[in-house]
N, C-alpha and C positions, 0 to 999 in steps of 0.2 A: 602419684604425685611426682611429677617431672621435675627436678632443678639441673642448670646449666650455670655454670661458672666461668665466665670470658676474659683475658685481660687484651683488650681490645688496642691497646697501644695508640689511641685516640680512635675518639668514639665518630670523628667525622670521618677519618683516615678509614676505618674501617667498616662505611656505610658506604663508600665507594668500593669496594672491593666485593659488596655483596649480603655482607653481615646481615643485613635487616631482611634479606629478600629470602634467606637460610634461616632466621629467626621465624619466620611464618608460617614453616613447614613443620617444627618441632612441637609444636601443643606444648610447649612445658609452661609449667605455672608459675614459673620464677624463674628471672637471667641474672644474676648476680656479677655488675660490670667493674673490671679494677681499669684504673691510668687509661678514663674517659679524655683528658686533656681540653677541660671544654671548661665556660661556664652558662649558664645557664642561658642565659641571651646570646650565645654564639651557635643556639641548637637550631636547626627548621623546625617546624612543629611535626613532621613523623620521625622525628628522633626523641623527642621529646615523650611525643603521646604515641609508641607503635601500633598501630590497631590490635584492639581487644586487650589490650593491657594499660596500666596504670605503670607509672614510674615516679620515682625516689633518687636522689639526688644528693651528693655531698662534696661538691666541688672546692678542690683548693684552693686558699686566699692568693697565690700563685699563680699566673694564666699560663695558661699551657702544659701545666704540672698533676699528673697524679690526679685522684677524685676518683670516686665508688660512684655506684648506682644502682638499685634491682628495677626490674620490670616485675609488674605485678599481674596476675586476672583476678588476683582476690582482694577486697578490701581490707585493711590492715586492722586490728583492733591499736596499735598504736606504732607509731614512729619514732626514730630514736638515728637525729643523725650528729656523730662525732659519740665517743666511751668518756667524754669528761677530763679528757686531756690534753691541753689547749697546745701543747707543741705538735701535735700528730692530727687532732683535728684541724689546724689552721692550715693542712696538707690534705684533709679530706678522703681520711684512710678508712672511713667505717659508716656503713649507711646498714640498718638492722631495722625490721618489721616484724612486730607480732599477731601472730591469730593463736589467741587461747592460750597454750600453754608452750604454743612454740615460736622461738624465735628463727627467721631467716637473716641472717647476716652477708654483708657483701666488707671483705677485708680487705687492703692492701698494704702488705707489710712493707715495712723499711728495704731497698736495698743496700747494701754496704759496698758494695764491688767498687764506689767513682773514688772514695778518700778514706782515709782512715775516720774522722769526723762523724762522715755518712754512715760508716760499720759501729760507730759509738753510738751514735743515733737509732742504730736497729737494736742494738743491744737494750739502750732503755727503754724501746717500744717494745721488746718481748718482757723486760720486766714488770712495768705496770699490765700488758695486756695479759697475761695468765692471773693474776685476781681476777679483773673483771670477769672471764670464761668461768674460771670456779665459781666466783656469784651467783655467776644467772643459771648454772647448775646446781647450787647449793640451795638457791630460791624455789626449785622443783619445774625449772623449765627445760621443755628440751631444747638443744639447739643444731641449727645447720650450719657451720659457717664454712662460707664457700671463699674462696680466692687466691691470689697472688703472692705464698707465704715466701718467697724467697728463699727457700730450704730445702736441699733434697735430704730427705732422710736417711736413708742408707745406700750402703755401696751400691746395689741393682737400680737405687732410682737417677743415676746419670750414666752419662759412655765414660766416660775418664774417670772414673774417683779418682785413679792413684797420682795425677796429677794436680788436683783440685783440693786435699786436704789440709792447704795453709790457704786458699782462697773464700772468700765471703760467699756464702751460701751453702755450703759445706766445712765450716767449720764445727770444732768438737763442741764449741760452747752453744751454736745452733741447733746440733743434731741432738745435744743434749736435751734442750729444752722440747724439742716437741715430743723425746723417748718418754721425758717426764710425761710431758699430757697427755701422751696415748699408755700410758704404764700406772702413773699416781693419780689421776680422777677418771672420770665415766668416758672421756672423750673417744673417738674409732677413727681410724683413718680409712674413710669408709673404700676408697678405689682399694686399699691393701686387702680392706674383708673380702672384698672381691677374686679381689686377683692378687694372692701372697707371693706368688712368686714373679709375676713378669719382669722384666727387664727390657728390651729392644723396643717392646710397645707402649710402655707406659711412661713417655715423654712425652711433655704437654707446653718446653721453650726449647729453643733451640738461638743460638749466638746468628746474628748477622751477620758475623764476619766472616769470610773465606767459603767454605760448602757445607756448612756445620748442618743445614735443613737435609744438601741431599744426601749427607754422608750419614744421617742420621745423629748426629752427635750431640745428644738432648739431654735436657736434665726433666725431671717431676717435681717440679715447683708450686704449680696448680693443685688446689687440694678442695675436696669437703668431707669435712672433719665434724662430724657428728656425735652426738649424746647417744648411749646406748641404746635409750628407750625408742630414740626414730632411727640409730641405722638398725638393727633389728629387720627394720620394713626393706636394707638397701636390696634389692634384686636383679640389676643390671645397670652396667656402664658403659660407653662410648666415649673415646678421645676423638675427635671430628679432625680428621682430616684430608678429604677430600676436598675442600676447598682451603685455601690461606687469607684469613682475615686481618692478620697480626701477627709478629713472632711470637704468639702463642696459639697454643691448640684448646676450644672451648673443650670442658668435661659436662656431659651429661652422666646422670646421674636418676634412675630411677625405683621409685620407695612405694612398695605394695602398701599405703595406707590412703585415705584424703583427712584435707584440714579437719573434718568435724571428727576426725579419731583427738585431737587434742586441744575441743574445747572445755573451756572451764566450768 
């Protein structure tokens, strides 16, 4: 089972650069897309339907804002777009599918970096959203959740920590909360089970500003963040960057199991 995690930085933006034509060649079973900047009626129909896949959608009340999406080749046992909180769903931060017992999520967390407002704003989107994750782990599901957590976790996952630890993204009350979810419930940061130690390679944004791509000066933002019981299955990772779709770098991600390992 293949999943791909993109934050596409507009989903037409980056169907001109190639994206769909790079999507074709991966067989993955799932693309999990953050900050499509679309709505639905602004897509052509193969953005919409890529061949051989199904797509899900959660576009922001917003135009040109933010909005998730997965591609699918599996039929869903259920769909579930927005976690039931109507400030972060009216941004269309959370599109999630089920087959069986597991869920595929596609997240796009708060940035804080534009106001102080927007950094208040991410704050109570990590509050309400760690229930909801314990839930659907407490409920006996497993889960993928792939996307744009806005967060590098520790020092090796950007070039600068040491300038960076009073700015959003890297603060202590961020880095805290995901120590929490990968430390106090079943969650994995599955690229770390991977690869514990990389550093230079394991940047998946990089800043527009100045040479930050060629100079390399990246942060690990991009995550999927798994239930034990399916990363277990994680066996190999790729950050794709041979071509540029977006200021971010898609993560593949692939898991020795198929869906009927977690039907009910």
């Amino acid at each position: 089972m293949r999943i791909i995690t993109a934050n596409v930085n507009g989903i037409r933006s980056a169907a001109k650069k190639g994206f769909f034509s790079w999507l074709q060649t991966t067989k993955a079973d799932f693309v999990c897309l953050q900050e499509i900047k679309a709505q639905i009626d602004d897509l052509a129909p193969e953005l919409i339907a890529p061949s051989n896949y199904l797509s899900y959608f959660h576009c922001a009340q917003k135009k040109g804002y933010s909005g998730t999406g997965i591609y699918s080749r599996h039929q869903p046992d259920e769909i579930q777009i927005g976690f039931g909180e109507a400030e972060f769903d009216d941004e269309g931060r959370y599109t999630a599918l089920r087959f069986g017992k597991l869920w595929v999520i596609s997240a796009y967390f708060p940035s804080g970096s534009s106001s102080e407002d927007r950094q208040e704003a991410k704050f109570r989107f990590l509050k309400v959203f760690l229930p909801h994750l314990v839930k659907l782990q407490s409920s006996g599901f497993e889960v993928a959740l792939c996307g744009d957590i806005n967060i590098a976790h520790q020092e090796i996952d950007l070039k600068n920590w040491k300038g960076n630890v009073k700015n959003s993204g890297f603060l202590p009350e961020e880095r805290a909360w995901l120590t929490n979810l990968f430390h106090e419930t079943s969650y994995v940061d599955v690229y770390r089970q991977l690869e514990p130690a990389s550093t230079d390679s394991c940047y998946t944004w990089w800043s527009q500003r100045g040479q930050a791509y060629n100079n390399n000066v990246g942060w690990r933002i991009d995550y999927q963040i798994a239930t034990k019981g399916l990363a277990q299955f994680a066996k190999h990772q790729l950050i794709y960057k041979a071509e540029r779709f977006s200021d971010h770098a898609p993560l593949m991600i692939d898991y020795d199991c198929q869906l009927k390992d977690f039907s009910l």
